[in-house]
C-alpha positions as CSV (number, residue, x, y, z in Angstrom):
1,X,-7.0,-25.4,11.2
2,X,-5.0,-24.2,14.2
3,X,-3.3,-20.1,13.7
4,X,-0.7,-19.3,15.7
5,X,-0.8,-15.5,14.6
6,X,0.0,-13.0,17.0
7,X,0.9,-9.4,16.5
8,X,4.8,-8.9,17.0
9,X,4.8,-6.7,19.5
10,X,8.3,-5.1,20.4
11,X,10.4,-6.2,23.9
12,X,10.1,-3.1,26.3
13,X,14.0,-2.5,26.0
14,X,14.6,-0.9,22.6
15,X,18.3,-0.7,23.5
16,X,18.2,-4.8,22.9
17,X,16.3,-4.6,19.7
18,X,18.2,-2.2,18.2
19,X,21.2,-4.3,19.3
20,X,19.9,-7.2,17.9
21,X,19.0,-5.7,14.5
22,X,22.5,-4.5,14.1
23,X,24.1,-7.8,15.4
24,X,22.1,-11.1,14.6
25,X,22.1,-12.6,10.9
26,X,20.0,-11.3,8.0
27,X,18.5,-14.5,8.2
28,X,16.7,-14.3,11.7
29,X,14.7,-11.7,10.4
30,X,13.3,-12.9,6.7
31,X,12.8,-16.3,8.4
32,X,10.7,-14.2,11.0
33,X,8.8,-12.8,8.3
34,X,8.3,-15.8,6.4
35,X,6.5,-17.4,9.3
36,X,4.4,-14.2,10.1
37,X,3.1,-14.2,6.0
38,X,2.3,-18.3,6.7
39,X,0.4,-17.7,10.5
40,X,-1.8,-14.4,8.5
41,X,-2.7,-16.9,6.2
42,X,-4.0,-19.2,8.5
43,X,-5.6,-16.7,10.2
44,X,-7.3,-15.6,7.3
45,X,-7.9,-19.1,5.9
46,X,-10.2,-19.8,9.0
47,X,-11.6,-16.5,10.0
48,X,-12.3,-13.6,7.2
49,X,-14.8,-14.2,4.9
50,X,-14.1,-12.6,2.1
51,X,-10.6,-14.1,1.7
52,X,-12.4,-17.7,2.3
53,X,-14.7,-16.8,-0.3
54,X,-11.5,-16.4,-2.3
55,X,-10.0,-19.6,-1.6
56,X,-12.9,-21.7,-2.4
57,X,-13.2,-20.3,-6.0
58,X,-9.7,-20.7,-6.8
59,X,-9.8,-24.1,-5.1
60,X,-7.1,-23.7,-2.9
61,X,-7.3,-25.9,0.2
62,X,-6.2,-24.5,2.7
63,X,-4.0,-27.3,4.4
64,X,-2.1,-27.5,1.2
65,X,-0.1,-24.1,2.1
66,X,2.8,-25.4,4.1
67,X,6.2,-23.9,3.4
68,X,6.8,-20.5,2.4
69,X,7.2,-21.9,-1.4
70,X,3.3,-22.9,-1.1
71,X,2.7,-18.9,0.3
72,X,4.1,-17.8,-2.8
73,X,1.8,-19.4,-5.3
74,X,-1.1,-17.4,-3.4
75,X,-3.2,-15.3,-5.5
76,X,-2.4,-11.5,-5.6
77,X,-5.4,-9.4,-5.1
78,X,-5.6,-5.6,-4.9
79,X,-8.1,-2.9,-4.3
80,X,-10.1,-3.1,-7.4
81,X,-9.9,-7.2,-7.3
82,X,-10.1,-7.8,-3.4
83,X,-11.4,-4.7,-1.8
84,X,-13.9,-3.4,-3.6
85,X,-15.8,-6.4,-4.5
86,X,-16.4,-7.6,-0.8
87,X,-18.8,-5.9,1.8
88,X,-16.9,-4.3,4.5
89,X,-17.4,-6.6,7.5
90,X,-16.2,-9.5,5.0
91,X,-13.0,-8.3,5.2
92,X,-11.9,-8.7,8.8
93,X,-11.6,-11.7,11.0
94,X,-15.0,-12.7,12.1
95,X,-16.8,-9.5,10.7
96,X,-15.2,-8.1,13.9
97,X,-14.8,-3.9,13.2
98,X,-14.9,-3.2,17.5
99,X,-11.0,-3.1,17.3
100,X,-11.0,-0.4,15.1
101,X,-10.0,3.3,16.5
102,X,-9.5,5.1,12.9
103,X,-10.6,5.3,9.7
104,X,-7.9,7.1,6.9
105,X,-8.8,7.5,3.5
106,X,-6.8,7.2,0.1
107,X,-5.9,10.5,-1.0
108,X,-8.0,11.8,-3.7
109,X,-9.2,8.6,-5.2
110,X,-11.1,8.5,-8.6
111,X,-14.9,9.1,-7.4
112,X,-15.8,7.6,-4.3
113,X,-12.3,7.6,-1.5
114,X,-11.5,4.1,-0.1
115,X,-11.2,4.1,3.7
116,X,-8.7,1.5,5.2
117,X,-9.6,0.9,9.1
118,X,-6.8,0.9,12.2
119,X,-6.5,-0.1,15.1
120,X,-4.1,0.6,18.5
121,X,-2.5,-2.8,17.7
122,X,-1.7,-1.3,14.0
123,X,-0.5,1.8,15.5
124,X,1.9,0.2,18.0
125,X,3.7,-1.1,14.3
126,X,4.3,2.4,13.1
127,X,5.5,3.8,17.2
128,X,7.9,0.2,16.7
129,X,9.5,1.8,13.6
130,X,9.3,5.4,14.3
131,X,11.3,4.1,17.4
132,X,14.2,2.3,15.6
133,X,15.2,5.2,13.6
134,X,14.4,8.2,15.2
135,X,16.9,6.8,17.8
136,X,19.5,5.2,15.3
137,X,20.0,8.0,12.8
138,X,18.4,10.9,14.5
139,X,19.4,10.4,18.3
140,X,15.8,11.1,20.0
141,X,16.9,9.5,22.9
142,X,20.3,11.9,23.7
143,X,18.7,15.2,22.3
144,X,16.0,17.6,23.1
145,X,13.2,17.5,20.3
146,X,10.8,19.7,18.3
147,X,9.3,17.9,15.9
148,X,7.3,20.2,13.4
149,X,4.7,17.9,11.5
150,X,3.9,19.2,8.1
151,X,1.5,16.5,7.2
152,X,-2.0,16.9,5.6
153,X,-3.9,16.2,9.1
154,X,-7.5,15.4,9.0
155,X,-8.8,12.1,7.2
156,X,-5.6,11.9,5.4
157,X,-3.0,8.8,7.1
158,X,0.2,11.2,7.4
159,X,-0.1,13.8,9.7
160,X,-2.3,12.1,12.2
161,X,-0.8,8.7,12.1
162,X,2.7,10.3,12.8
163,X,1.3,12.7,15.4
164,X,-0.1,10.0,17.4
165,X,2.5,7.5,17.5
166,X,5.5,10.5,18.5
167,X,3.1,11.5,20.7
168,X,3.3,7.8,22.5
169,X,7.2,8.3,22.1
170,X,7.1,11.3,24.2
171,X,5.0,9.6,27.0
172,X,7.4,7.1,26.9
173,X,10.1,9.3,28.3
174,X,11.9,10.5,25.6
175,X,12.3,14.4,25.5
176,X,10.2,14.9,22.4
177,X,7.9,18.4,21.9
178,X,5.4,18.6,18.9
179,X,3.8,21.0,16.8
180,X,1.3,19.8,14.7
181,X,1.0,22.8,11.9
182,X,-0.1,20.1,9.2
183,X,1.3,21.7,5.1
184,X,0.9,25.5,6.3
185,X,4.4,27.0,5.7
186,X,3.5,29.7,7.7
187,X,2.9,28.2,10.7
188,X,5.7,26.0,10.3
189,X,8.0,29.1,10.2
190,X,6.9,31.2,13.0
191,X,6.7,27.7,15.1
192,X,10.5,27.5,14.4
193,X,11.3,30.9,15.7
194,X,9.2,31.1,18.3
195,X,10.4,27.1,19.8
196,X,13.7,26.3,17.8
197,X,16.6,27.4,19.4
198,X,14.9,25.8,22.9
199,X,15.8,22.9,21.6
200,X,18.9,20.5,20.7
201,X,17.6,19.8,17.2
202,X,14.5,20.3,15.2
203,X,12.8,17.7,12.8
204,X,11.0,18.9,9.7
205,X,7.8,16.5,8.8
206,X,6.1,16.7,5.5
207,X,5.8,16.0,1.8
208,X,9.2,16.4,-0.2
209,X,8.1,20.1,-1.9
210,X,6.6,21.7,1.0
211,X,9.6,20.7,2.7
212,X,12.1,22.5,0.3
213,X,9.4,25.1,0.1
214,X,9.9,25.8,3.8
215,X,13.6,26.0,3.3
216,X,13.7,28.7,0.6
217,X,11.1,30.9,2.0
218,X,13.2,30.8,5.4
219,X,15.6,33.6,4.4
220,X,12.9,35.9,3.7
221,X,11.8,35.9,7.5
222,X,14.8,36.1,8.7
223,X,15.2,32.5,9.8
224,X,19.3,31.2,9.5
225,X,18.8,28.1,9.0
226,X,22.7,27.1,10.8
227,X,21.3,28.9,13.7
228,X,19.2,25.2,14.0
229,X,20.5,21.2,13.9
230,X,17.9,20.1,11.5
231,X,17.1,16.6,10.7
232,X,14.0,16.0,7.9
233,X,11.4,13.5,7.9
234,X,9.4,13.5,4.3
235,X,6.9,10.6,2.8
236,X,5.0,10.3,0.4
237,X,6.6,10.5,-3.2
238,X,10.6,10.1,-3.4
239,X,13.1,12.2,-4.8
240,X,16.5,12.4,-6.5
241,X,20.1,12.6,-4.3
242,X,20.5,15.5,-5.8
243,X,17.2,16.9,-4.0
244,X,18.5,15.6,-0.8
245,X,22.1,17.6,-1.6
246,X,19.9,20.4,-1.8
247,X,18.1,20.6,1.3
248,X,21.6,19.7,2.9
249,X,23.1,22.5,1.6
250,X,20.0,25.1,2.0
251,X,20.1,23.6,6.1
252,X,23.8,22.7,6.8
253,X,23.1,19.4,7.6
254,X,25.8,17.3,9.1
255,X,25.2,14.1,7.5
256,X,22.7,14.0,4.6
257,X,22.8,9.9,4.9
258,X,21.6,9.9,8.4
259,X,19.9,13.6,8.3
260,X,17.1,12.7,5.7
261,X,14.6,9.5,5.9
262,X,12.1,9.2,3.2
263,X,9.1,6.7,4.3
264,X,7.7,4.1,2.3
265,X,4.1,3.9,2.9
266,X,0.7,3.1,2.1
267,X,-3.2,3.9,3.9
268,X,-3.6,0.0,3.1
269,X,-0.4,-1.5,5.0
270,X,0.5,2.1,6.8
271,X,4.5,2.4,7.1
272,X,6.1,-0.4,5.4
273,X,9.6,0.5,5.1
274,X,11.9,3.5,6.0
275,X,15.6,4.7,4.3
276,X,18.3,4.1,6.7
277,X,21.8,5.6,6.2
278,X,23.0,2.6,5.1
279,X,20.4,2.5,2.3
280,X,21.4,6.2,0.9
281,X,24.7,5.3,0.8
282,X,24.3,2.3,-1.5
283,X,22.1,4.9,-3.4
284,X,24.6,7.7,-3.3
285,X,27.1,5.0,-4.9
286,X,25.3,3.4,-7.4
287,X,23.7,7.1,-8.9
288,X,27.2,8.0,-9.4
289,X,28.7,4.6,-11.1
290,X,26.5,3.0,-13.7
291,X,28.0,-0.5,-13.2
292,X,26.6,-0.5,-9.6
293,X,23.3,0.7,-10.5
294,X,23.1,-1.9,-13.3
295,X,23.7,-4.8,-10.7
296,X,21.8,-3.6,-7.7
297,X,19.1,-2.9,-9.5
298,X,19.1,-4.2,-12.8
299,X,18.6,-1.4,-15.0
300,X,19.8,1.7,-16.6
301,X,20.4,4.2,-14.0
302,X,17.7,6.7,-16.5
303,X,15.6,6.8,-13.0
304,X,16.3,6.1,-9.7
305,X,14.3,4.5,-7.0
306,X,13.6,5.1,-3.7
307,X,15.9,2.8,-1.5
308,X,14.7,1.4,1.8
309,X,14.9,-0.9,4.6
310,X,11.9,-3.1,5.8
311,X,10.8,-4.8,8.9
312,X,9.8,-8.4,7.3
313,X,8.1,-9.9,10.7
314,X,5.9,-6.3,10.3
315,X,5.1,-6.3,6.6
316,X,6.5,-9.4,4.2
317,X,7.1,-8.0,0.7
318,X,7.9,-9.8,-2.5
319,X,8.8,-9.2,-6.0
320,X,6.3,-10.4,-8.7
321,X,6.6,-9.6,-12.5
322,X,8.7,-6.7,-11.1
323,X,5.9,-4.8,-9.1
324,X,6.5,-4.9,-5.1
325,X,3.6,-6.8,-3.3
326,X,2.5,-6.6,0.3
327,X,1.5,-9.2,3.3
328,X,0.5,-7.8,6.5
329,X,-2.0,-6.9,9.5
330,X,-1.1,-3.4,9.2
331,X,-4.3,-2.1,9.1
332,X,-7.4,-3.7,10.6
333,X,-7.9,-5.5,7.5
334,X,-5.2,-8.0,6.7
335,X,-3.7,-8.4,3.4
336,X,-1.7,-11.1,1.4
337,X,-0.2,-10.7,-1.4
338,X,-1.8,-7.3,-1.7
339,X,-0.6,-5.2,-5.3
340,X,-0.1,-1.3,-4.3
341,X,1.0,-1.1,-7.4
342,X,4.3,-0.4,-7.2
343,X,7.3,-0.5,-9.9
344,X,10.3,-2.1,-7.9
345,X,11.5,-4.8,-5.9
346,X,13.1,-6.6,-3.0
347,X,16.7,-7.6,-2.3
348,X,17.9,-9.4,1.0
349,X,20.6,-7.8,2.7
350,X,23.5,-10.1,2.1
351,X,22.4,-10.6,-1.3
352,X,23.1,-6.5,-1.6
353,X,26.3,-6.9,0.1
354,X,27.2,-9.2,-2.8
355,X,25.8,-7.4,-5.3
356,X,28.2,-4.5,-4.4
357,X,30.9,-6.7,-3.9
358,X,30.6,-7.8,-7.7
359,X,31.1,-4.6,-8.4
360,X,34.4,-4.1,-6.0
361,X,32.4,-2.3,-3.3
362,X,33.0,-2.9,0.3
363,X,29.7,-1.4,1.7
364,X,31.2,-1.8,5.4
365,X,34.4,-0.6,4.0
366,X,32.4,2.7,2.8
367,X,29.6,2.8,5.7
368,X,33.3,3.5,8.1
369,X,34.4,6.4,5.7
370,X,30.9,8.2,5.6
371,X,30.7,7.7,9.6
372,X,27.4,5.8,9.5
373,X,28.8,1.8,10.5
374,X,26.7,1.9,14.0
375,X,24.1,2.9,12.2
376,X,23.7,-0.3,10.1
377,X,20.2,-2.8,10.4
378,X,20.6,-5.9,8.8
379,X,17.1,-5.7,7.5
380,X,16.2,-6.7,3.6
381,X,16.0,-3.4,1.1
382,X,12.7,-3.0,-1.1
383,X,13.1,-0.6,-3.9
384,X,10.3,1.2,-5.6
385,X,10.1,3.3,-8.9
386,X,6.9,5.2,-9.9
387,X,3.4,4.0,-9.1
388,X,2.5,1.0,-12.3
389,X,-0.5,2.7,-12.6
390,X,0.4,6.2,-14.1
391,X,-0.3,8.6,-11.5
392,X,1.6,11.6,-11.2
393,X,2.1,13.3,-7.9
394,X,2.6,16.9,-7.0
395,X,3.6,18.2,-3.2
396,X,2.6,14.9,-2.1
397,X,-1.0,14.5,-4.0
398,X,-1.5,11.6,-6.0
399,X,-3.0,13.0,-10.2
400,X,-4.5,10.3,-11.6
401,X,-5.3,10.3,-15.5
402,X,-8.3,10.4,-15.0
403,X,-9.1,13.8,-13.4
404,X,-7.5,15.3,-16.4
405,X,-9.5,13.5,-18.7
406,X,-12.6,14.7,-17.1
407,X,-11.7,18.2,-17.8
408,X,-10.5,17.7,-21.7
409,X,-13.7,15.8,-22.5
410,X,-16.0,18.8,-21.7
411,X,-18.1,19.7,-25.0
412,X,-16.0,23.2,-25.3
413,X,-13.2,21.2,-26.4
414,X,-14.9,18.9,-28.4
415,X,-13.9,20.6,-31.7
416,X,-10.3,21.4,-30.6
417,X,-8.8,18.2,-28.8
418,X,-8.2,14.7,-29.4
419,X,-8.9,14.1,-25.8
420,X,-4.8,12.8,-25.7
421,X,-2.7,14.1,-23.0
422,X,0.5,13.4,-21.2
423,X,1.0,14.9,-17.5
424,X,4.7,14.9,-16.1
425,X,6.2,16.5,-12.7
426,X,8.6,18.6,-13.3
427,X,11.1,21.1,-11.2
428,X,11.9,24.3,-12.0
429,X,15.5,25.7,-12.0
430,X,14.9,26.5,-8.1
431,X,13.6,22.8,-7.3
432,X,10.3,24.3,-7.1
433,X,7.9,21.2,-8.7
434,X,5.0,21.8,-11.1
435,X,2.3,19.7,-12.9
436,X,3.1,19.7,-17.2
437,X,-0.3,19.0,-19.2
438,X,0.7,18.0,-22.6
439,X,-2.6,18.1,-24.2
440,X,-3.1,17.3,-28.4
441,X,-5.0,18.8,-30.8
442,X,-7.0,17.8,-33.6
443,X,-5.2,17.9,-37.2
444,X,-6.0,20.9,-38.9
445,X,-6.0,23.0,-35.4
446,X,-3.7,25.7,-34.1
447,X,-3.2,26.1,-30.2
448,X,-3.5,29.5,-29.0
449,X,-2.9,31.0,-25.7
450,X,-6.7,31.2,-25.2
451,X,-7.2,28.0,-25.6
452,X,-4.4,26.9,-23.2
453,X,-5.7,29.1,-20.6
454,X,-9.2,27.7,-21.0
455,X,-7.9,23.9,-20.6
456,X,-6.1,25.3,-17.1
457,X,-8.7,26.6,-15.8
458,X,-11.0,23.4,-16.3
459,X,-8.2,21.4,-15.3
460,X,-7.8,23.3,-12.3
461,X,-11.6,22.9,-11.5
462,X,-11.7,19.8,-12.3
463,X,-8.8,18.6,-9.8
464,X,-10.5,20.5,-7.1
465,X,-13.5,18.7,-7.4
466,X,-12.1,15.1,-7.6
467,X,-9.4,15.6,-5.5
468,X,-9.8,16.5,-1.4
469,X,-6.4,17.0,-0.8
470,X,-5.7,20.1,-3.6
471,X,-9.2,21.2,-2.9
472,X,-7.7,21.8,0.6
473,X,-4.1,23.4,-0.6
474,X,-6.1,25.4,-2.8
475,X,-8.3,26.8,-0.6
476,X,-5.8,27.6,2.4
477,X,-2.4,28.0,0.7
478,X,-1.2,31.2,0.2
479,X,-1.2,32.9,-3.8
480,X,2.4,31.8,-4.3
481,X,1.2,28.3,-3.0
482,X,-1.7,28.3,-5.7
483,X,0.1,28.9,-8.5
484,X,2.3,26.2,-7.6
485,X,-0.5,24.4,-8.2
486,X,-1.5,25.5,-11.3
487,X,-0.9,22.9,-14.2
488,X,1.1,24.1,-16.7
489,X,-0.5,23.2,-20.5
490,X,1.2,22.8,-23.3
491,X,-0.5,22.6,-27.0
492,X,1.1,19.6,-29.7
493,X,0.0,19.5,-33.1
494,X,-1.8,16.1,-33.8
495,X,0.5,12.6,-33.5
496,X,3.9,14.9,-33.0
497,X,6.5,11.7,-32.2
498,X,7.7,13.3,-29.0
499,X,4.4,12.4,-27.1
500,X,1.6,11.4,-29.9
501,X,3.8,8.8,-31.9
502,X,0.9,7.2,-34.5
503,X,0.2,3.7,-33.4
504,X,1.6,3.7,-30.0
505,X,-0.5,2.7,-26.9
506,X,-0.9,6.4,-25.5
507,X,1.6,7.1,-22.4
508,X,-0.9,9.1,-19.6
509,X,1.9,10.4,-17.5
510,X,5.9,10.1,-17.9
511,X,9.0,10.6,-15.4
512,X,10.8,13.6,-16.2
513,X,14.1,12.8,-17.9
């Protein structure tokens, strides 16, 4: 069986694909990616073990997946399904690993990390996108550029990916300077005053808190923060327009549509999808008018997802049983129909511009007014609530249940606990976020502060040792940083209704309301 799979690798003159994204139909694009998904298949069909391992017990011939309707009928695999149950080799094309130039890890995985392999081809997806809209929204290639990158560096995907790939911007020509600090506020600071003002504008890179964290602690050293043009660059979790108001207002931002870009990503598929102006804007609108919200998204507006735009030729997404799945060759081992999992979905870009023109919105109409028309990529939108598998997150580390679990099921609190627990992130009156434990005790049992204390401190330990990535904050972050990561408990008498209702399936973590 023939593949025609090639990696899409971008023409030389960004100028033209920039003007072809904002220019040719919708359609070019999803029909691009629609053939990319079909040729990875192929690939895969003939040449990686694992997933032909796959096929035959399902018995799915091969030469039976035509159309993009056949694709679609694929099974959906995921880490615990796909990954984890195949040896290593097994899972790239002919057992070949030489392509490989990194190896990133999930952050803080329950026992053992999962690594998830890349190579230069990979990276050249990521310096594609990094490309597109650090020159749309944040004008790279017309302004002199610090870029201060607050990722976790090390094994961790975010700092080091994005390091690398501006740094092949910067050979490229474009007038780009970085300091790679990694989450160290300090350093992120003094590397402001010292470079800042040398430069035409200055990008903040990190996780949504530290970022804000950076911005409050400013004043105190004396930083103005008007004396700079800041843009910010965050990933990892998502955040509310009103969080995005706030770190306009704390920075003087020009433009908070084009000023802020959240990434979607993942260590399996790397960067998947990025906001674009365009994209906060239809946010902005349908936060503040319940009928849009309802229509774009189809649901309440009680929560609001994060709102992006996606290269479909680079990663093909769909929406099954309203979870957001995955196809690509974004890291050295290629995926179809992967599960993240991920609460959302996926909307095509003219479908969107209907949707808001049920509702009597004229997006184009609206992009004019907010000054953000040349900005606009007619690329589909992929929308994504909390992770479907109840994990919490806090300054950009991923909580699973199961850390906390560990800690209330030592024999000290055998006689006191039920072992039931619901964790939610919270923010403070200043934005400031912290980690809720609500913990439950047995009937008959009275909390007490002691107790509470004792339950933070083994949760605290516990976290540390499961977790690499608060080990590390905890161990390098300064005292105000470390009690920012201290989890706040809170005692319930046995099946209280607000989060121990009798008979109900127990909820692990919850959004904040």
């Amino acid at each position: 069986m023939p593949s025609n799979f090639s990696f899409y690798l971008p023409q030389k003159k960004i100028e033209k694909v920039l003007r072809d994204l904002q220019t040719k139909k919708a359609a070019v694009w999803e029909k691009k990616g629609e053939r990319m998904a079909l040729e990875l298949f192929r690939l895969m069909a003939r040449d990686v073990p694992a997933y032909q391992r796959l096929l035959k017990k399902l018995g799915i011939r091969p030469e039976s997946i035509k159309k993009i309707k056949d694709f679609n009928r694929l099974p959906v695999v995921d880490k615990a399904s796909y990954i984890k149950t195949n040896d290593f080799a097994d899972l790239f094309p002919k057992k070949n690993i030489g392509d490989v130039t990194t190896f990133s890890a999930t952050s803080g995985s329950t026992g053992e990390p999962t690594f998830f392999p890349r190579g230069e081809k990979q990276d050249q997806y990521y310096e594609y996108i990094l490309e597109i809209f650090l020159r749309n929204q944040f004008e790279i290639h017309r302004k002199k550029t610090l870029g201060i990158i607050g990722f976790g560096l090390g094994v961790w995907i975010g700092g080091i990916f994005t390091y690398k790939n501006l740094n092949q911007l910067a050979q490229k020509g474009y007038s780009l300077s970085l300091v790679p600090v990694g989450p160290n506020k300090e350093l992120v600071l003094k590397s402001l005053q010292k470079f800042g003002r040398l430069f035409d504008q200055v990008i903040l890179m990190g996780y949504p808190p530290f970022i804000k964290d950076v911005i409050d602690e400013a004043p105190a050293k004396g930083i103005n923060w008007r004396d700079y043009k800041i843009r910010i660059l965050t990933a990892a979790e998502g955040f509310s327009e009103e969080f995005r108001e706030y770190l306009a207002e704390k920075t003087g931002l020009k433009n908070p549509l084009t000023d802020v870009v959240n990434i979607y990503g993942t260590v399996e598929l790397g960067t998947m999808a990025h906001e674009t102006a365009l994209g906060n804007l239809i946010r902005k609108i349908a936060w503040s008018d319940p009928a849009v919200f309802q229509e774009v998204f189809g649901c309440p507006p009680n929560r609001i997802p994060t709102l992006a735009q996606y290269h479909p030729y680079i990663v093909y997404f769909e929406e099954v049983k309203e979870e957001v799945i995955g196809t690509g060759f974004c890291s050295g081992i290629p995926l179809i129909r992967y599960r993240f999992p991920d609460k959302g979905g996926v909307i095509p870009f003219e479908k969107m511009v209907q949707k808001l023109k049920n509702c009597e919105v004229d997006i184009f109409q609206e992009a004019r007014k907010a000054q953000i028309e040349k900005t606009i990529l007619r690329l589909p939108f992929v929308y994504v609530y909390e992770r479907s598998d109840s994990a919490a997150t806090l300054v950009g580390i991923i909580i699973y249940p199961e850390y906390i679990k560990a800690a209330l099921e030592k024999k000290p609190f055998e006689r006191y606990l039920t072992g039931k627990f619901t964790m939610i992130t919270k923010t403070d009156e200043y934005q400031n976020q912290f980690l809720e434990i609500n913990v439950e005790l047995k009937r008959g049992v009275k909390g007490s502060l002691s107790l509470a204390r004792q339950i933070e401190k083994e949760s605290r330990q516990t976290l540390a040792s499961r977790s690499t990535e608060y080990n590390h904050l905890l161990g390098v972050g300064s005292e105000k940083e470390k009690e920012r990561l201290r989890p706040r408990i809170v005692l319930w008498p046995a099946e209280h209704p607000v989060h121990f209702r009798p008979g109900a399936k127990q909820s692990w973590v919850k959004k904040p309301n």
